[in-house]
TORSE-275908 format. One record per residue (C-alpha): x, y, z; residue in three letters; residue number from 1. Coordinates in Angstrom, 3 decimals, padded with zeros to 6 digits. Layout:
// TORSE-275908
<site <X,Y,Z>,'ALA',NUM>
...
END
This chain:
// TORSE-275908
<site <020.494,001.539,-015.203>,'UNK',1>
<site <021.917,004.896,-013.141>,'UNK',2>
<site <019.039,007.628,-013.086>,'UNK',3>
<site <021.990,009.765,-013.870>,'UNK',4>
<site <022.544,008.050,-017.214>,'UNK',5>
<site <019.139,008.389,-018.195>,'UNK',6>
<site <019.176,012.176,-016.693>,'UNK',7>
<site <021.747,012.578,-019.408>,'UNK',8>
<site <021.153,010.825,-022.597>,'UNK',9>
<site <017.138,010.733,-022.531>,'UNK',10>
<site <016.943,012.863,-024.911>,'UNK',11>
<site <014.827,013.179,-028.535>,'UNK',12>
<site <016.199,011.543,-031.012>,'UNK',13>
<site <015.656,008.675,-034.173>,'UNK',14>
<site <014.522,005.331,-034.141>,'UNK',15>
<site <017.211,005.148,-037.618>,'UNK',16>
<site <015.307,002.757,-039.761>,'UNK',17>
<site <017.104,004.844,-042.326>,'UNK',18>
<site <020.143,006.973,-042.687>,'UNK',19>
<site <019.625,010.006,-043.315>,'UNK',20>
<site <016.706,010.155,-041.191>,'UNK',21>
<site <013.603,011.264,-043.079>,'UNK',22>
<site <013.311,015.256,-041.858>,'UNK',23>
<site <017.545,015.274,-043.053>,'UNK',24>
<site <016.498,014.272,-046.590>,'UNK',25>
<site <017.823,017.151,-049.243>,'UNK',26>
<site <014.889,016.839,-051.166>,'UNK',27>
<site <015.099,019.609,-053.251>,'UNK',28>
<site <017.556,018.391,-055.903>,'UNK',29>
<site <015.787,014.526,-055.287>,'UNK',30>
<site <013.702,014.319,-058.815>,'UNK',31>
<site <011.586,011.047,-059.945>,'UNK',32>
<site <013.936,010.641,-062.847>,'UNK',33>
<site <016.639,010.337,-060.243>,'UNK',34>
<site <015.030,007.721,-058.133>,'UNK',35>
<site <014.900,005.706,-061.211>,'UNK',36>
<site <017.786,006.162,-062.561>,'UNK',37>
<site <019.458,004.714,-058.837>,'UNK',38>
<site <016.725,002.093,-058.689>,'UNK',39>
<site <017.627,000.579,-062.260>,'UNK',40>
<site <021.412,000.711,-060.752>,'UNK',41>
<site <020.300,-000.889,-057.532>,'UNK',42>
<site <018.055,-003.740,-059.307>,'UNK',43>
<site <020.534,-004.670,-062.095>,'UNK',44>
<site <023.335,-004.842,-059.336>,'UNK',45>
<site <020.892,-007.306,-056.624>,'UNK',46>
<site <018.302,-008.697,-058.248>,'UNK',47>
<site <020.208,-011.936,-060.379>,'UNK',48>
<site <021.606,-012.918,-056.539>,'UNK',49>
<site <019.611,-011.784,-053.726>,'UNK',50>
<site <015.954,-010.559,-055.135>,'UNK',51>
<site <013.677,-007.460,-053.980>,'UNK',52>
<site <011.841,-006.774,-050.711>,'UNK',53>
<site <008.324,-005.384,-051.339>,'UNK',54>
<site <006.648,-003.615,-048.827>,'UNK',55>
<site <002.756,-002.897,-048.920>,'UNK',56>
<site <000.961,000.049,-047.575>,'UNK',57>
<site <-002.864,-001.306,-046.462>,'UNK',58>
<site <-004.172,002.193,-044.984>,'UNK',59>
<site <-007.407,001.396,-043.612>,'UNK',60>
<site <-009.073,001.156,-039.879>,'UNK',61>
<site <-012.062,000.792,-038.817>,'UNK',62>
<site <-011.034,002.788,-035.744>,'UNK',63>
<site <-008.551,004.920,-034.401>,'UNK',64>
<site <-005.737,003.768,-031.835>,'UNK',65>
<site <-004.482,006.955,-030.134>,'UNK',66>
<site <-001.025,005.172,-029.648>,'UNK',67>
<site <-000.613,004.784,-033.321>,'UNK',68>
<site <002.132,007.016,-035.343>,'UNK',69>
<site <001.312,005.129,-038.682>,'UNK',70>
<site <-000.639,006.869,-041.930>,'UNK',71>
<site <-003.883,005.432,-041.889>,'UNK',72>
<site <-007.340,006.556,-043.774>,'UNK',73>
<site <-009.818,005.678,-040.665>,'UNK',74>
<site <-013.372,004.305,-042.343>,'UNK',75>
<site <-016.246,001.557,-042.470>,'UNK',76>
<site <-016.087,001.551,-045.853>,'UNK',77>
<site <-015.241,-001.324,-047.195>,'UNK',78>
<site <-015.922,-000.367,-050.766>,'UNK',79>
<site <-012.648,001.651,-051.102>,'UNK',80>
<site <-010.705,-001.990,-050.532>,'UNK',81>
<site <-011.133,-002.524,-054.653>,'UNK',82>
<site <-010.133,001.016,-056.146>,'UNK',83>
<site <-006.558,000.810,-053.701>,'UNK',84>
<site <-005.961,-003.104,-054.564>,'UNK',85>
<site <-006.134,-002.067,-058.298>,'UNK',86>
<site <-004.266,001.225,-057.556>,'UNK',87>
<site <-001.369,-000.709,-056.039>,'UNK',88>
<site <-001.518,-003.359,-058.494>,'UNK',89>
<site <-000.952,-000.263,-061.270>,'UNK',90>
<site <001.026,000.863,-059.012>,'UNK',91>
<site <003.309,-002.495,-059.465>,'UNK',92>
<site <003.132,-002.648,-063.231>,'UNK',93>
<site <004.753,000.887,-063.309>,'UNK',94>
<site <007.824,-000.366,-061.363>,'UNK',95>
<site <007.702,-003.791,-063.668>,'UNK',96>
<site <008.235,-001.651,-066.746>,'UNK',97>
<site <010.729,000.116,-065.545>,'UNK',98>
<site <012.913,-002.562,-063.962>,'UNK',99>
<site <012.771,-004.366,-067.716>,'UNK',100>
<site <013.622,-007.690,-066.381>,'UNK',101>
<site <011.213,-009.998,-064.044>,'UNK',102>
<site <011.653,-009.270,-060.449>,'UNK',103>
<site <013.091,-011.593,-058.082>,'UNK',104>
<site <010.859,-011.487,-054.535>,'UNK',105>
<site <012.863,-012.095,-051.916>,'UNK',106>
<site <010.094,-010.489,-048.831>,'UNK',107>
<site <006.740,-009.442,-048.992>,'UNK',108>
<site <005.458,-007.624,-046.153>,'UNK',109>
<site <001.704,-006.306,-045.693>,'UNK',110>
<site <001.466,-003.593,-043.510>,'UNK',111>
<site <-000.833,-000.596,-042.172>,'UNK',112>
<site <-003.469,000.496,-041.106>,'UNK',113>
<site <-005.020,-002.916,-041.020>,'UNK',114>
<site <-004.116,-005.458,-043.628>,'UNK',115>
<site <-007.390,-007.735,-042.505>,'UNK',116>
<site <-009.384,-004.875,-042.995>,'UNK',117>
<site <-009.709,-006.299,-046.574>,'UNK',118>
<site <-011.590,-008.930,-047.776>,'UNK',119>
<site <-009.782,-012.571,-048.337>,'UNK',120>
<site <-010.467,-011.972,-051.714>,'UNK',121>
<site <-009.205,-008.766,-052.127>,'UNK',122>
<site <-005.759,-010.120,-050.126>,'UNK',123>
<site <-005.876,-013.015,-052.856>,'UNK',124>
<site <-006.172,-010.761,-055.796>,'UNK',125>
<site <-003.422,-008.223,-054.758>,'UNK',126>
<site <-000.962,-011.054,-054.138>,'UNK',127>
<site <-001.724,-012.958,-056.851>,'UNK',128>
<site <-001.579,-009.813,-059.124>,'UNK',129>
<site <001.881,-009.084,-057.721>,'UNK',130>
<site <003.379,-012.271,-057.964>,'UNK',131>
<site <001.892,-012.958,-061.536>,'UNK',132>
<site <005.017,-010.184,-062.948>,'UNK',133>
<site <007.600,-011.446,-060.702>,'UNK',134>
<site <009.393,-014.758,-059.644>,'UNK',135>
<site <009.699,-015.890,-056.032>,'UNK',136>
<site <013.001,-016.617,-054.633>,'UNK',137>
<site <013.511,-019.790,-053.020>,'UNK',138>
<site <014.413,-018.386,-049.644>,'UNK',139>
<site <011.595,-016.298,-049.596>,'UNK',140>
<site <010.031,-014.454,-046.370>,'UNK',141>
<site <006.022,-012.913,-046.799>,'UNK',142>
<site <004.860,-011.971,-043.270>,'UNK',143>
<site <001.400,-009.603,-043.005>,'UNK',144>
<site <000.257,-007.670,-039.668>,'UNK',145>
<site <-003.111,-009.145,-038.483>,'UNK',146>
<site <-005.424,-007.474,-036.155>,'UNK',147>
<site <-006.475,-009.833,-033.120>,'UNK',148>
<site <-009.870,-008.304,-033.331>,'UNK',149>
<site <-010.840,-008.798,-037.381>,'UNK',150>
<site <-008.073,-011.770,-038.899>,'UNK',151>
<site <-010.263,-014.885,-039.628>,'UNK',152>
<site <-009.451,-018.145,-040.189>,'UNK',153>
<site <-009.693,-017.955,-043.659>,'UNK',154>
<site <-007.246,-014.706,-043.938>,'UNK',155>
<site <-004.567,-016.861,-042.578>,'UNK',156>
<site <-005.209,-019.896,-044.363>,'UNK',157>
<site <-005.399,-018.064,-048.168>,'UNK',158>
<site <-002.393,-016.155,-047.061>,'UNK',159>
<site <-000.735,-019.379,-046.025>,'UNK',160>
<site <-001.735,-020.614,-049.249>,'UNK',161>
<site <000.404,-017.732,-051.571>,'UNK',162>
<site <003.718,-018.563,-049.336>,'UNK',163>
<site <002.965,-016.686,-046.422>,'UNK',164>
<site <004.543,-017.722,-043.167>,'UNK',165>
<site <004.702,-014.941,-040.333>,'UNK',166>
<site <002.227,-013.424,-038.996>,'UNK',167>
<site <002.837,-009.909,-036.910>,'UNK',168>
<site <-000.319,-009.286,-034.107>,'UNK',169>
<site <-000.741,-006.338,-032.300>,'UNK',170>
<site <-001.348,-006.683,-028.550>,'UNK',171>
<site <000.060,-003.676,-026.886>,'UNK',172>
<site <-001.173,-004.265,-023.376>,'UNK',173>
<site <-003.825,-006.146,-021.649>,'UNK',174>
<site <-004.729,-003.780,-018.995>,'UNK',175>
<site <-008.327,-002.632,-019.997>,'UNK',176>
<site <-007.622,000.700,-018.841>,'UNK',177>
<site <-004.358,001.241,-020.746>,'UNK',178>
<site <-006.820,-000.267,-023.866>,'UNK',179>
<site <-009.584,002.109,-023.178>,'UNK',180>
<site <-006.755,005.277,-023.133>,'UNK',181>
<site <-005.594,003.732,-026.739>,'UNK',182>
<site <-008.672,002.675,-028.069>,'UNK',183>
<site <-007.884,-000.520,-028.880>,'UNK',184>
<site <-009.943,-003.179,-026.770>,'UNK',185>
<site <-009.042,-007.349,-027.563>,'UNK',186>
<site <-009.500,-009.378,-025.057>,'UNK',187>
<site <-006.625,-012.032,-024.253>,'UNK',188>
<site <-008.880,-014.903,-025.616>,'UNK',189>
<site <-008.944,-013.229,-029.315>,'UNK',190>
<site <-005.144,-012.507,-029.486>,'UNK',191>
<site <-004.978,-016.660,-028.143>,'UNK',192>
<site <-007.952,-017.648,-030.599>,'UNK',193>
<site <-005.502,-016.299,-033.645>,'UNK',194>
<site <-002.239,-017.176,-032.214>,'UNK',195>
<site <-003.415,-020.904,-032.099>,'UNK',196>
<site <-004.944,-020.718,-035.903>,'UNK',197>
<site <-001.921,-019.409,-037.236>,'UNK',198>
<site <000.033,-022.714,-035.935>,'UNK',199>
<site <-002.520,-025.004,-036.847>,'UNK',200>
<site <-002.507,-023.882,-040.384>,'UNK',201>
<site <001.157,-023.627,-039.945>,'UNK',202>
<site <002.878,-020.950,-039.830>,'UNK',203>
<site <006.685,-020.706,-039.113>,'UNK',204>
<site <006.774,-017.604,-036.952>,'UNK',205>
<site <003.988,-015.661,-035.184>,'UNK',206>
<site <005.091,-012.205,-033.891>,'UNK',207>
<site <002.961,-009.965,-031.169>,'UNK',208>
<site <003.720,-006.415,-030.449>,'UNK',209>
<site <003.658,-005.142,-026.917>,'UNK',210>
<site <004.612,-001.686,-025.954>,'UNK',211>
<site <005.843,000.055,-022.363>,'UNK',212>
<site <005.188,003.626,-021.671>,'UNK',213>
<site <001.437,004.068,-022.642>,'UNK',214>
<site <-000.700,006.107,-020.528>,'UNK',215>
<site <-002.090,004.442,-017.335>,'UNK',216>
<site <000.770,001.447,-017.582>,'UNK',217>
<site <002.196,000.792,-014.845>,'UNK',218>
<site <004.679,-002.442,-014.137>,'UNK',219>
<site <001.926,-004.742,-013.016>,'UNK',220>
<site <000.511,-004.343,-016.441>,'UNK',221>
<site <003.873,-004.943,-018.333>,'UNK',222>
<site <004.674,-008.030,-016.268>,'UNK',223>
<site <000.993,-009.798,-016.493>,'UNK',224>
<site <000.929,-008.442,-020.390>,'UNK',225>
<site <004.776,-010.357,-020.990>,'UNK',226>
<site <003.462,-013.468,-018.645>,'UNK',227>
<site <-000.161,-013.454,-020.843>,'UNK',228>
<site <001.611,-013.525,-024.169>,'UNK',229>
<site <004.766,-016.061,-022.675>,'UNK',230>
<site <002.262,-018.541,-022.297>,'UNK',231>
<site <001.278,-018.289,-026.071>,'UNK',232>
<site <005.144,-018.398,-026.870>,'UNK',233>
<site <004.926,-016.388,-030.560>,'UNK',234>
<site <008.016,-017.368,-032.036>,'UNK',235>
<site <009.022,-013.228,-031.095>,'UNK',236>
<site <008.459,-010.002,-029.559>,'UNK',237>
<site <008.553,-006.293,-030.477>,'UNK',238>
<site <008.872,-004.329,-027.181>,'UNK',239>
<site <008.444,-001.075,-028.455>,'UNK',240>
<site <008.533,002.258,-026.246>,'UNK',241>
<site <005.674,004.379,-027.044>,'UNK',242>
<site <006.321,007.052,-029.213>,'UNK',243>
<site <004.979,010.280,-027.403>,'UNK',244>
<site <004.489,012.959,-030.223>,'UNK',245>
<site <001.159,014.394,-030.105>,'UNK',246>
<site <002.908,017.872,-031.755>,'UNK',247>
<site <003.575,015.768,-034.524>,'UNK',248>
<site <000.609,013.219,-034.966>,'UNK',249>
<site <-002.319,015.613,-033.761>,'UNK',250>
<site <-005.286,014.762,-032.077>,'UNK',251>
<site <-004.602,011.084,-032.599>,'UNK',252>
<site <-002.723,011.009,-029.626>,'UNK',253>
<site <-004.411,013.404,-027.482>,'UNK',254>
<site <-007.189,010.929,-026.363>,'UNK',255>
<site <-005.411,011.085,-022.636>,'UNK',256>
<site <-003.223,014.404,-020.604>,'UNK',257>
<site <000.612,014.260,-020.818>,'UNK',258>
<site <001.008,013.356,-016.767>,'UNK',259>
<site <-001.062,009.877,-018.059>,'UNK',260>
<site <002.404,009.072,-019.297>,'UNK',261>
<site <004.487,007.084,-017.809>,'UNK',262>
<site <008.344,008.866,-018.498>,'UNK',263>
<site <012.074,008.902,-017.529>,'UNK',264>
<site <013.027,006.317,-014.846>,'UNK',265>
<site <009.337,004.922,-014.390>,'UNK',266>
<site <009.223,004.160,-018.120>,'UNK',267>
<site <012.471,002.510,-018.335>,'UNK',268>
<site <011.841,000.336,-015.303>,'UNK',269>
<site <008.857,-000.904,-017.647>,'UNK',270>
<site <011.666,-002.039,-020.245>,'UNK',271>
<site <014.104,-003.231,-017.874>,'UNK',272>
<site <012.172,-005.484,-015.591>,'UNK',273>
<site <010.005,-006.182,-018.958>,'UNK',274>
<site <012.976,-007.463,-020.741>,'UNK',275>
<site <014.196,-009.836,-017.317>,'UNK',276>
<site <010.687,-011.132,-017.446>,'UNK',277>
<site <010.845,-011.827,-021.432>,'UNK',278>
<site <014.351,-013.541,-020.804>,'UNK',279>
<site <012.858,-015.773,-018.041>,'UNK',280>
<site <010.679,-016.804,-020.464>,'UNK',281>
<site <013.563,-017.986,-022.986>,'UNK',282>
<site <013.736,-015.181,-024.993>,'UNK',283>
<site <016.621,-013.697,-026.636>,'UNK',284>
<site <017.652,-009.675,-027.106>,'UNK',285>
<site <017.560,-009.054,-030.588>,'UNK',286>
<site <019.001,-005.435,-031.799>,'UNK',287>
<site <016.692,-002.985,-030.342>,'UNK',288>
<site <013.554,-003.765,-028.543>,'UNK',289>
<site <013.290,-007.019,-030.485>,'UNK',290>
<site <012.884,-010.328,-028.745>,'UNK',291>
<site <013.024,-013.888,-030.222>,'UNK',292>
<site <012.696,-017.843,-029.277>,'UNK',293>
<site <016.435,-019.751,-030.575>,'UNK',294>
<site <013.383,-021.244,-033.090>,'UNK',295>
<site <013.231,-018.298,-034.910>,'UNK',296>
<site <014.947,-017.121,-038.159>,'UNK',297>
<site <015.266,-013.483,-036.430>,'UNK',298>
<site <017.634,-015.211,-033.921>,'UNK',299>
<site <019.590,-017.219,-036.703>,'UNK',300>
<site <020.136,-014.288,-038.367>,'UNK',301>
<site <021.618,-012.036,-034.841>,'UNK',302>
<site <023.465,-014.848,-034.383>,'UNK',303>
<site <025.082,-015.138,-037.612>,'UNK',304>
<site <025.689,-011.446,-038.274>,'UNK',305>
<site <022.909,-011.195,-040.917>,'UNK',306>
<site <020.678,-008.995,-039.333>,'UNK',307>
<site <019.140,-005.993,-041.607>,'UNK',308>
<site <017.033,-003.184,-040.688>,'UNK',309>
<site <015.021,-000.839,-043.040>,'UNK',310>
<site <011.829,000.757,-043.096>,'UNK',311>
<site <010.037,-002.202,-041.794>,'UNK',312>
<site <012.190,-002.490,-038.896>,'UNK',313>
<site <014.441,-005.987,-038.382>,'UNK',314>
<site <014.320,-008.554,-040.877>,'UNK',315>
<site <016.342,-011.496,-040.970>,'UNK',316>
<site <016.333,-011.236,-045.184>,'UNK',317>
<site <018.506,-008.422,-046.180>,'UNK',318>
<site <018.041,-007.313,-049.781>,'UNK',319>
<site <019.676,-004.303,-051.993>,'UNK',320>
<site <016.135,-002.897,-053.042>,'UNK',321>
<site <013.089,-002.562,-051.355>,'UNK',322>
<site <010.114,-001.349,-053.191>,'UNK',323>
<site <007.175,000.359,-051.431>,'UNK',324>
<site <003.808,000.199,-052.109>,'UNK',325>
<site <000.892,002.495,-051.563>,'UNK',326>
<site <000.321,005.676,-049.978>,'UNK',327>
<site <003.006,007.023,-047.483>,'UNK',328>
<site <004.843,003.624,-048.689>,'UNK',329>
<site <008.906,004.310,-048.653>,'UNK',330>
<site <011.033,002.410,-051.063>,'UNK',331>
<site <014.781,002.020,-050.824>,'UNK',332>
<site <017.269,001.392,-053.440>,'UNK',333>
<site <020.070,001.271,-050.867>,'UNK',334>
<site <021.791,004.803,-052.975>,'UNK',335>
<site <018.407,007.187,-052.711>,'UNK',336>
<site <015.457,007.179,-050.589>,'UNK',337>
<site <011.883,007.855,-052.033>,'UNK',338>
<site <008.566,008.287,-050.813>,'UNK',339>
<site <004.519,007.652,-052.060>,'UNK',340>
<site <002.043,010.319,-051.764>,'UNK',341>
<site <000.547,010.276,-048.488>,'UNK',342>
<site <-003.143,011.420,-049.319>,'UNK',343>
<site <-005.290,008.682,-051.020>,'UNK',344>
<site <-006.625,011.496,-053.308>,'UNK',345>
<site <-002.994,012.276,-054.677>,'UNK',346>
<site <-001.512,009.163,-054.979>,'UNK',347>
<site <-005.093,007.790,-056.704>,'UNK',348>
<site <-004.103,011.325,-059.008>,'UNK',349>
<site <-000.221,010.598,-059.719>,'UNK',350>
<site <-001.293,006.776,-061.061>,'UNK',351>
<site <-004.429,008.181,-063.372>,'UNK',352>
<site <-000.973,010.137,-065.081>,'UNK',353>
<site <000.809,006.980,-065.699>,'UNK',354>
<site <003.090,008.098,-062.733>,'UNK',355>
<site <004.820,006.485,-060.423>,'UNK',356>
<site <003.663,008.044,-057.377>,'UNK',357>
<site <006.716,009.447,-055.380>,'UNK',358>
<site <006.569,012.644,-053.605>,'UNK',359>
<site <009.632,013.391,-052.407>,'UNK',360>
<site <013.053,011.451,-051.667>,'UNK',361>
<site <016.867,011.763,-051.019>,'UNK',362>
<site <019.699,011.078,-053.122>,'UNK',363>
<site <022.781,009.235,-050.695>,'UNK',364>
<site <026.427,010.899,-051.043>,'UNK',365>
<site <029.171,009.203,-050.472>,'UNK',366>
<site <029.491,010.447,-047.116>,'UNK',367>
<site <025.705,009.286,-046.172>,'UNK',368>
<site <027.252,005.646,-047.537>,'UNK',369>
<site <029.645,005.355,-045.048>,'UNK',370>
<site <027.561,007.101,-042.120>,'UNK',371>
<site <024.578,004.144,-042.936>,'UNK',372>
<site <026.770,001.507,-042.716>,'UNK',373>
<site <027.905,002.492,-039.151>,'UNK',374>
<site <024.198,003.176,-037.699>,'UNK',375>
<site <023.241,-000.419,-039.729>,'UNK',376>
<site <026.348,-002.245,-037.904>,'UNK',377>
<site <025.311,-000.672,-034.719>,'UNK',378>
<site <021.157,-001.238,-034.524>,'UNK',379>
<site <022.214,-005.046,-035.757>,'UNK',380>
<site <025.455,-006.222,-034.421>,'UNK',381>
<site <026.166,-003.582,-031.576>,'UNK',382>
<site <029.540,-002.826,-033.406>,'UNK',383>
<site <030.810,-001.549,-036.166>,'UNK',384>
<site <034.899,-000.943,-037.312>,'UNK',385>
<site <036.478,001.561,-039.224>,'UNK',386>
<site <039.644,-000.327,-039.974>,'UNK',387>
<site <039.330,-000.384,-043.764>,'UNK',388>
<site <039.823,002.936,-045.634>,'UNK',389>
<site <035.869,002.538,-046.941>,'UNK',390>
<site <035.055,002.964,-043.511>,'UNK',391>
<site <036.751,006.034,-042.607>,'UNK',392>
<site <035.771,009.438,-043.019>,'UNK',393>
<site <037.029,012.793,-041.948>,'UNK',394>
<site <034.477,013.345,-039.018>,'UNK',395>
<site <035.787,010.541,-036.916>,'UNK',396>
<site <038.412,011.832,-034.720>,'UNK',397>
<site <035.789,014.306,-033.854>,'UNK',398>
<site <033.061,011.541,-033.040>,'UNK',399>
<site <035.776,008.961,-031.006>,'UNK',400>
<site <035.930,012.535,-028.482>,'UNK',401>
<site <032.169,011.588,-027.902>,'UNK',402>
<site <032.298,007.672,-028.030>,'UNK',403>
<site <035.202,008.736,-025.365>,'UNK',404>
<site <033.083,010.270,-022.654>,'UNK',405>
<site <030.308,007.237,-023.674>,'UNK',406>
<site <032.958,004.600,-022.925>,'UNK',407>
<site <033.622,006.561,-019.622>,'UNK',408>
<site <029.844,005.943,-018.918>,'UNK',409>
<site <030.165,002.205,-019.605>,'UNK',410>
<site <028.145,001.809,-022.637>,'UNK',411>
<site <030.463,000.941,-024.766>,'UNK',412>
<site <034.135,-000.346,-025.386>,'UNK',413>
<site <036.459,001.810,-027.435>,'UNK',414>
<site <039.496,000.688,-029.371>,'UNK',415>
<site <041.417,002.086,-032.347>,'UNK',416>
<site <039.449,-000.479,-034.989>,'UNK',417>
<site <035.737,000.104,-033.687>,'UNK',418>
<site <033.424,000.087,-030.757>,'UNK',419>
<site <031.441,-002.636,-029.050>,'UNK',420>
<site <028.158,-001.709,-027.190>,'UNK',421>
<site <028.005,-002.919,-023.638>,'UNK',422>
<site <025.204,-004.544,-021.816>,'UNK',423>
<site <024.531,-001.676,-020.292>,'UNK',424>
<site <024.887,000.172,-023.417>,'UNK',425>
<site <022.089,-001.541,-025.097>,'UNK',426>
<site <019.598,000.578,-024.059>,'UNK',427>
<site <021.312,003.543,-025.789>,'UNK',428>
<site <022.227,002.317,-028.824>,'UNK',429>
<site <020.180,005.160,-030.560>,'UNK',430>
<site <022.937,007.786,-028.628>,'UNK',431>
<site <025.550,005.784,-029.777>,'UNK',432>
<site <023.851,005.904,-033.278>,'UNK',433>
<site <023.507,009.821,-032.783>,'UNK',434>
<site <027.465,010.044,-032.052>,'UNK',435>
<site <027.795,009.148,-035.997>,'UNK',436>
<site <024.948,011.270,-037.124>,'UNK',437>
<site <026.847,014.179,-038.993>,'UNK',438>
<site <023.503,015.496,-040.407>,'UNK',439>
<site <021.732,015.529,-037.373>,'UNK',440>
<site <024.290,017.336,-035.751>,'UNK',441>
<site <025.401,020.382,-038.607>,'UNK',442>
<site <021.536,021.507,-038.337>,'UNK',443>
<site <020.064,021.141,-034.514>,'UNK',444>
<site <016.056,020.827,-035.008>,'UNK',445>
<site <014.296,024.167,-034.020>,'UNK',446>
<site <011.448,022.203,-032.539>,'UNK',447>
<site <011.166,018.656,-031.388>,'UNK',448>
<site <010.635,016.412,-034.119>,'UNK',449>
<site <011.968,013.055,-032.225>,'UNK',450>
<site <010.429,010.841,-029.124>,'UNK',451>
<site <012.633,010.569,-026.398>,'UNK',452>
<site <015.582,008.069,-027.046>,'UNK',453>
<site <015.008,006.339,-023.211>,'UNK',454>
END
């Protein structure tokens, strides 16, 4: 990759596990009563065929990484794990009474904070308490991130043991200065330790999460890190760029200066001689900054054009709805967006009321339809065609001017159907993405709300 490419397109913009993006959602006519209304829609239209995803919001930490964007209630108190369980689990019987009919679950997904911050007990009741309303599809995926550090033994096993079968570890780096910068010190042997459990007990597909650009990395680190965790082989890889927004995220990430950072060409050497390294190792590209073994159901599902992405990322089960749980938790319903309360106090509040506990949301126009489908084709497949009518809308002579002066650049191929994204177009699939992004470009953010796209 040209330093003259990324001179030109490194600039901020979204990660689009949604369209519209979250700060482009018109929430001032979005309403509760709305949210249900396209939910219902959504649910009667999916659930018979292809089930629900449900994904659950486990806030707590017992310490702060400085590298972490996520909504998180840091404590040692491991008395609030009961009050949120049962919270959720109201939480859940809310959304059963609406939806009338017994949910179909299609993907359960535990996420955080740290979901092995609770108790195996407290894992067993929330689980069992969901799945007592609902029936489990027979395709089903139920994955849970697990903390090197804190997941026993027993966490996997009684997770196993309610149809679990991915696990998700966070590894980051194993440079101990980079870990001292994040605050977040594990030691190769506990990552192995829990990598090793997990396939004894049996699980299908064990995930770890590294990430380039943190402060003090430099390519050393990234290549031992990749080489550390190849000799595990997880079933895949996240290779995530750090997310540098300290004006968003506050002190959280100011535990280390700007200059720590690595940025611009020395951070995307990270990714580029990162990735050669992962596909030495027999890994595959997968979308964006997703890695998997041929094994894996992530790579069945690239390969056979099945791909989804939503608010959890990739997922090789696609499903109409997705229902969030707990605070900050966003749920889709494919036409509207909504999200939870973010403050434990408020959402704890909203569900005292009998209410379900959505803050804020954003109705999809037909327009946002179309748009969605284009940035979903592209962070999946690396196309997408506007050759039927449903495709088409009246932006797109417009955008083909700026896919134009991309396909000039090389990163991607241009016809009068659709576009392809080249090789070296990969890493800029989020531009590409931004070239469709009418909402993003009517209103220009004053201030920088987005990490850097390279």
């Amino acid at each position: 990759m040209t330093s003259s490419l990324i001179q030109k397109y490194n600039v901020p913009g979204p990660r689009y596990t949604s369209y519209p993006t979250v700060p482009y959602w018109e929430v001032e006519p979005f309403s509760l009563e709305l949210w249900k209304q396209t939910l219902k829609r959504s649910f009667d239209e999916s659930n018979p065929s292809e089930g629900i995803s449900l994904y659950i919001h486990l806030p707590f930490c017992e310490s702060l990484c400085t590298f972490c964007g996520c909504h998180k209630r840091v404590t040692k108190k491991h008395e609030m794990e009961q009050p949120y369980i049962q919270a959720v689990l109201k939480e859940w019987d809310l959304y059963c009474q609406l939806l009338a009919t017994t949910p179909k679950i299609k993907e359960i997904h535990l996420g955080g904070g740290t979901p092995t911050f609770f108790s195996v007990e407290h894992l067993q009741q929330l689980i069992q308490g969901i799945l007592a309303k609902a029936e489990v599809a027979a395709e089903h995926e139920f994955s849970f991130e697990g903390h090197p550090n804190n997941t026993t033994r027993e966490h996997l096993q009684a997770l196993y043991d309610l149809g679990f079968r991915r696990v998700s570890y966070g590894v980051q780096d194993y440079n101990e200065t980079v870990q001292k910068a994040i605050h977040r010190m594990q030691p190769f042997e506990h990552v192995q330790r829990v990598t090793e459990w997990a396939r004894e007990i049996g699980y299908t597909s064990i995930s770890h999460d590294l990430v380039f650009g943190l402060p003090f990395q430099n390519l050393e680190d990234v290549l031992n890190t990749i080489d550390q965790t190849s000799s595990l082989m997880p079933d895949r890889l996240a290779f995530y760029s750090y997310a540098h927004v300290p004006w968003i995220k506050g002190n959280g990430q100011r535990g280390f200066k700007d200059h720590d950072v690595p940025k611009d060409q020395l951070k995307r050497q990270l990714y580029e001689e990162g990735k050669k390294q992962l596909l030495k190792h027999g890994y595959h590209e997968i979308g964006m900054d997703h890695f998997a073994l041929s094994r894996d159901s992530m790579y069945q599902s690239f390969q056979a054009g099945t791909l989804h992405r939503n608010f959890m990322g990739y997922t090789s089960s696609k499903t109409q709805v997705m229902i969030g749980l707990g605070i900050s938790s966003i749920s889709d319903s494919w036409y509207s967006f909504a999200q939870n309360e973010k403050k434990l106090e408020d959402y704890y509040a909203r569900l005292e009321l009998d209410e379900i506990p959505v803050v804020k949301g954003h109705v999809l126009n037909t327009e946002d339809l179309i748009i969605r489908e284009h940035i979903l084709n592209l962070m999946c497949t690396f196309s997408t065609s506007w050759q039927s009518e449903a495709m088409q809308f009246p932006e797109l002579p417009e955008i083909l001017l700026q896919l134009a002066e991309m396909q000039q650049d090389q990163l991607l191929q241009l016809d009068e159907q659709g576009i392809t994204v080249t090789e070296q177009g990969k890493p800029f699939v989020r531009n590409i993405c931004m070239a469709f992004d009418l909402r993003l470009k009517r209103r220009v953010p004053e201030n920088r709300i987005f990490s850097m796209t390279i």
